[in-house]
C-alpha positions in Angstrom: 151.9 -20.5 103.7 150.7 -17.5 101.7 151.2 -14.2 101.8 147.4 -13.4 102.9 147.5 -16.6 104.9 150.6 -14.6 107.2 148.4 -11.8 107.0 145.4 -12.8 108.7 147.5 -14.5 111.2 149.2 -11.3 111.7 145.9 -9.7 112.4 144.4 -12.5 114.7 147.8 -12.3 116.6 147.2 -8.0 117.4 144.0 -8.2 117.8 144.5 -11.0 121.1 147.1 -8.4 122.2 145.0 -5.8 122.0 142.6 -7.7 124.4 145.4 -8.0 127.2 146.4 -4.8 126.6 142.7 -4.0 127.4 142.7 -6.0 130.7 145.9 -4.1 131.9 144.5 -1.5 131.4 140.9 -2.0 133.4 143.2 -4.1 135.8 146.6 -3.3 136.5 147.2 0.4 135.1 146.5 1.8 138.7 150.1 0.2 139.8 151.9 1.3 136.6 150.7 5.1 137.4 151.6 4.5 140.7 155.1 2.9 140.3 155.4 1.1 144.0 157.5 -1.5 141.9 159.7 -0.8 138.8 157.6 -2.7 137.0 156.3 -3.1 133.2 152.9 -5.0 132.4 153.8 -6.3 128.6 150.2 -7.5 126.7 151.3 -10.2 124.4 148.8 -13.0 122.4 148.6 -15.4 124.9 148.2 -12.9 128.6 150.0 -10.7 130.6 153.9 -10.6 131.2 155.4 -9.0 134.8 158.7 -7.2 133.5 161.3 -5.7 135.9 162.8 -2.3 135.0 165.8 -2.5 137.9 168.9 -1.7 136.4 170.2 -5.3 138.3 168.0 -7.5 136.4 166.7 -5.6 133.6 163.8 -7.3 131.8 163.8 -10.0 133.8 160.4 -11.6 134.5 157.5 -13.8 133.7 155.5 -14.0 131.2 151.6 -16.0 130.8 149.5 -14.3 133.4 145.8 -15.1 132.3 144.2 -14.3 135.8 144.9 -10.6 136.3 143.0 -10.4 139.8 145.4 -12.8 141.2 148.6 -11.1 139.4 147.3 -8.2 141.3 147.0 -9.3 144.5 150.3 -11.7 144.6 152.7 -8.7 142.6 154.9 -7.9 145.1 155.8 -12.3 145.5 156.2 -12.3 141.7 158.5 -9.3 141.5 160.9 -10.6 144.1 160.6 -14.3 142.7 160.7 -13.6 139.0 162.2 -9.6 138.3 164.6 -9.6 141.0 165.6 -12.9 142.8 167.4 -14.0 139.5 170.7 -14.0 138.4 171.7 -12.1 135.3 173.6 -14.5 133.8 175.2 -12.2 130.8 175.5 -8.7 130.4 173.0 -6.7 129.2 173.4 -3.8 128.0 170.6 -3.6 125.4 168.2 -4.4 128.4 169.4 -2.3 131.0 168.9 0.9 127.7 165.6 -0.4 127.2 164.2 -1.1 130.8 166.0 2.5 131.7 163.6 4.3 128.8 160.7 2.3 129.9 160.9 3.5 133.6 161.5 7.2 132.6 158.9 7.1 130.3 156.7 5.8 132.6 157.7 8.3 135.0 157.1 10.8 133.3 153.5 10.2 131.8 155.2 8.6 128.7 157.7 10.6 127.3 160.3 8.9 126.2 162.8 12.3 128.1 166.4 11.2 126.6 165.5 10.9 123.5 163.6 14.0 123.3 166.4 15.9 124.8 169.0 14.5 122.4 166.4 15.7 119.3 166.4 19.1 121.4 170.0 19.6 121.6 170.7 18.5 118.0 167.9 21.0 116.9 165.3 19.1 115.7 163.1 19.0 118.8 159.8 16.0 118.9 157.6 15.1 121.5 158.0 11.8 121.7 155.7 8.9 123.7 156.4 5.5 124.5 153.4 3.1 123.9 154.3 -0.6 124.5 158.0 -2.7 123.8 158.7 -6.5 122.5 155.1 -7.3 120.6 155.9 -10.1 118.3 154.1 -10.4 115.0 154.5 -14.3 113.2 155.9 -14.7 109.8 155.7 -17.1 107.0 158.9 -18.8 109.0 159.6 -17.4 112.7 158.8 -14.0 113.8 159.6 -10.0 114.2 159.8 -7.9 117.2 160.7 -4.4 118.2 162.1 -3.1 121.1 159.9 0.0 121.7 156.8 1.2 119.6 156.6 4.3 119.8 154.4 8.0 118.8 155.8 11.0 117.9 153.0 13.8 118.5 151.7 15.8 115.4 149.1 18.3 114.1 146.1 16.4 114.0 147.3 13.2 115.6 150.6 11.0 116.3 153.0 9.3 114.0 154.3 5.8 114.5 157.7 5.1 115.4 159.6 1.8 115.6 162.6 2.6 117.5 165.6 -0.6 117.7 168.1 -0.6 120.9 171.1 -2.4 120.0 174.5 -2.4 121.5 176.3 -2.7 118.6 176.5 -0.6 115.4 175.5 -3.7 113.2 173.9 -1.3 110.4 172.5 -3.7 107.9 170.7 -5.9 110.3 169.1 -2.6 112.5 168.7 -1.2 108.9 166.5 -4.6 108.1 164.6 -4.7 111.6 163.4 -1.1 111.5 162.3 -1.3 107.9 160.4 -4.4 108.3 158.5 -3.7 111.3 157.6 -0.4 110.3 155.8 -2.0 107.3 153.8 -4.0 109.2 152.8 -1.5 111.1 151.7 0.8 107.9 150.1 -2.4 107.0 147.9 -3.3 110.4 148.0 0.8 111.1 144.2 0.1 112.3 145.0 -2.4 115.1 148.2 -0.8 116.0 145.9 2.3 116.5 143.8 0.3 118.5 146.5 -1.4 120.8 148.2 2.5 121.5 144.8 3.6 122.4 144.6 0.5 124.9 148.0 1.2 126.5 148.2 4.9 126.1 147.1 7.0 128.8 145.0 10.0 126.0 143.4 9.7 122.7 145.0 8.5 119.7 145.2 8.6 116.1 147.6 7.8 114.0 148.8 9.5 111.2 151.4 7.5 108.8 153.5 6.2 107.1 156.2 4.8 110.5 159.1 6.4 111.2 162.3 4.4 111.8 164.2 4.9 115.0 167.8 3.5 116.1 169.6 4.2 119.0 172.9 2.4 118.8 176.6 3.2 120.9 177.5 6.9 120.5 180.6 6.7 117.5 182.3 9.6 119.7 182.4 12.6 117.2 180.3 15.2 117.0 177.9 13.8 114.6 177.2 10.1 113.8 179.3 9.1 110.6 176.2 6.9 109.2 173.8 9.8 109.9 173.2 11.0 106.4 173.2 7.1 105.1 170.7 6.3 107.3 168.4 9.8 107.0 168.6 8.9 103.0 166.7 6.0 104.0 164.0 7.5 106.3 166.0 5.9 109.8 166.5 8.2 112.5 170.0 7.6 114.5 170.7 8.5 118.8 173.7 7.5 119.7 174.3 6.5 123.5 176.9 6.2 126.3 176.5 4.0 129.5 177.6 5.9 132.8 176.7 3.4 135.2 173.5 2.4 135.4 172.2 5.3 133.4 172.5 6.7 130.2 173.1 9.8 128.1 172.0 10.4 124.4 173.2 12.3 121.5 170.8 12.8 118.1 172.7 11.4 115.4 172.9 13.9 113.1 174.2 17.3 114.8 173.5 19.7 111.9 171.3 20.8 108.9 172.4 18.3 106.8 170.6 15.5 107.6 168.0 16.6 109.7 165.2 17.1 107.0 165.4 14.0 106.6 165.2 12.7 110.2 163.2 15.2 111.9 
């Protein structure tokens, strides 16, 4: 397959999520706002997917909903069958961060709170907004995904931001996620526009190029020891620690050193 073969597939692909991001939002955004359910309507290619956010099962669901009317009407059923009545057969830490960010964000009219706090107390403050997680773009051979898409507010607009959850500090591989995906996105920056302005709750317009977001286990000293590795190559680092079912976070790099490069 070619290279402009992959990326007119690429392009076909967003723009059908950008059409179910659409119907959520004339549909379903009334019960995201409203948050009866911890619950996350993901737009994807092919419909609609009903994603819990409860600490138990986190990002269980279902994915494939084409008739939004009736996923509206028979929610409550499909949370307790598919988000909640399962077993979580292996631990999941990398879930339970990301549905925990998800639910504060939406909570809290999309700011991603941790993560801005963490920037705050490391002194290099950003408003930061989650837009959507998990959309899949098709390769020459398989696919990418990111955890969470993200903006970070600007003058005159928003920057992208790819931001990776892992629960491991496996550096070359995040190193390779972030960086692709955040080329694609430079490359498609008009769709990806597009889909933020389906799911976002105000007016967008991005401004490039993507920054490059990962938020990986806290390395317990004061700052992160890859920090300044990672700011040489345009990636942002938050480290984490579990307590319970929550979370705290701590910006990577704690002084001036690195943070020209990160901020």
């Amino acid at each position: 397959m070619i290279k402009d073969g992959v990326n007119d597939i690429q392009r076909d692909h967003l723009e059908r999520v950008i059409r179910w991001a659409g119907r959520i939002r004339d549909h379903l955004s009334h019960i995201e706002r409203h948050l009866d359910l911890p619950v996350w309507f993901r737009p994807s290619s092919t419909g609609v997917a009903v994603i819990g956010l409860t600490p138990q099962a986190p990002q269980r669901g279902r994915s494939g909903f084409r008739n939004v009317a009736r996923l509206e009407r028979d929610l409550q059923r499909i949370f307790e069958r598919h988000c909640t009545g399962v077993a979580q057969d292996r631990p999941t830490p990398e879930k339970q961060l990301q549905s925990f960010l998800i639910l504060g964000a939406l909570r809290a009219h999309r700011r991603l709170v941790p993560l801005e706090e963490a920037a705050r107390r490391g002194g290099a403050p950003v408003d930061l907004f989650f837009m959507v997680d998990e959309i899949s773009l098709p390769l020459a051979a398989g696919r990418i995904v990111c955890d969470l898409l993200a903006v970070r507010a600007v003058s005159g607009g928003y920057v992208p931001a790819v931001i990776e959850l892992k629960s491991a500090r496996q550096k070359q591989r995040l190193i390779r996620q972030v960086t692709d995906y955040a080329t694609y996105v430079d490359r498609h920056a008009d769709l990806f526009e597009r889909l933020f302005e389906a799911v976002s709750p105000f007016p967008i317009r991005l401004i490039g190029p993507c920054e490059k977001w990962i938020v990986w286990p806290h390395a317990g000293l004061e700052r992160d020891p890859q920090a300044d590795d990672l700011a040489a190559r345009g990636i942002r680092t938050v480290g984490y620690a579990e307590d319970g079912s929550r979370f705290r976070f701590i910006d990577g790099a704690r002084d001036d050193r690195a943070r020209g490069a990160t901020a």
